[in-house]
VOFI-799886 format. One record per residue (C-alpha): residue in one letter; x, y, z. Coordinates in steps of 0.001 Angstrom, whole numbers, plus 500000, padded with zeros to 6 digits. Each point is the difference from the previous one (the first is absolute). Example, Ala and Ser with C-alpha at 12.3 -4.5 7.8 and 13.67 -1.06 7.14 Angstrom:
type_x_y_z
A_512300_495500_507800
S_501370_503440_499340
This chain:
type_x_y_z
X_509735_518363_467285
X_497701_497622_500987
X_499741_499069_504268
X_500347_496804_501072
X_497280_498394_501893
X_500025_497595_502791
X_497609_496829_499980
X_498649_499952_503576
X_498762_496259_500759
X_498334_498694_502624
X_501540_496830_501376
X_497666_497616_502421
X_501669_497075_501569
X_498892_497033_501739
X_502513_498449_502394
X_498966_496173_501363
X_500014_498922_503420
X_499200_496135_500119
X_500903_498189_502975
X_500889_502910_502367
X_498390_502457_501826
X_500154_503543_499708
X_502117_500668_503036
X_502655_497785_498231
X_499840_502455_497019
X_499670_503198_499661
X_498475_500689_497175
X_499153_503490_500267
X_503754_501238_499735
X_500365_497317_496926
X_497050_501784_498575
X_501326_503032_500554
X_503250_499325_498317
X_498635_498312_497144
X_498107_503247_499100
X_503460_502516_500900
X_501780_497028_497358
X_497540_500470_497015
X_501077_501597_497028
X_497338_503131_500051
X_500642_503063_500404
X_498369_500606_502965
X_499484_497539_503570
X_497227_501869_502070
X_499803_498090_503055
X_497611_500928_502354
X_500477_500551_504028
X_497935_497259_500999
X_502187_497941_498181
X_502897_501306_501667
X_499286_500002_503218
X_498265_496477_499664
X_503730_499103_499476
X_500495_500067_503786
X_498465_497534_502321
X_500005_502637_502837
X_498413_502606_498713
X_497841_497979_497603
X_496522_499666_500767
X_498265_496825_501002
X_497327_500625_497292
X_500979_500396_496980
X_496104_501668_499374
X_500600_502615_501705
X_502653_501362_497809
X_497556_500496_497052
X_499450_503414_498713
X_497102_499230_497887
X_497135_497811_500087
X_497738_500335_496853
X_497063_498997_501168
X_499866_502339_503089
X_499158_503677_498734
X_501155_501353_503891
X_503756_497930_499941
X_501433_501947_496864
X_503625_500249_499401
X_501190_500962_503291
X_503291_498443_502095
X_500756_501106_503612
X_503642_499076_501020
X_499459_497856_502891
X_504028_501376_501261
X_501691_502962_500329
X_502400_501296_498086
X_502629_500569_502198
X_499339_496218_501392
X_500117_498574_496090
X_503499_502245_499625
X_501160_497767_503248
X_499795_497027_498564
X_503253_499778_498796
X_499096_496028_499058
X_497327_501116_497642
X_501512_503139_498388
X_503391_498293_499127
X_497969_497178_498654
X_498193_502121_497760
X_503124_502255_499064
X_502119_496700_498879
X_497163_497977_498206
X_500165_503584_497451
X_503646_500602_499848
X_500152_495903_499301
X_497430_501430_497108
X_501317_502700_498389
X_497836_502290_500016
């Protein structure tokens, strides 16, 4: 009996902004639930993304969130949490934002 397979895409959408700034939308959870809608198998989202969800616990630049830089051989895949754990758990906001957007999902 033969097994079925999966196809696992990759999905890559580009959402518009004209005429409004990005405090007016936020783009980062539409983003977000763009990739949790497509039809592949798997959404890997990572925590920068998630946590640049929030407005108070995102940070002001968005460079510093990086985990690689190619053309530095000393900044190599590395990512510090700039919260704690217990203080991201608090955020009620934040976790119940992310909890919803993947029930909404499916998945």
């Amino acid at each position: 009996m033969r097994s079925k397979r999966k196809t696992i895409t990759t999905t890559c959408f580009i959402i518009r902004v004209k005429h409004r700034t990005l405090s007016q939308v936020n783009w980062r959870k539409k983003l977000s639930k763009k990739h949790l809608q497509s039809p592949s198998a798997l959404c890997v989202i990572s925590l920068q993304d998630w946590l640049s969800m929030n407005e108070k616990i995102r940070l002001s630049d968005p460079q510093s969130e990086r985990i690689n830089i190619p053309s530095n051989p000393n900044h190599y895949w590395k990512y510090r949490m700039h919260i704690t754990i217990e203080d991201l758990i608090a955020n009620h906001e934040l976790v119940n934002s992310i909890a919803e957007m993947i029930r909404l999902s499916g998945r």
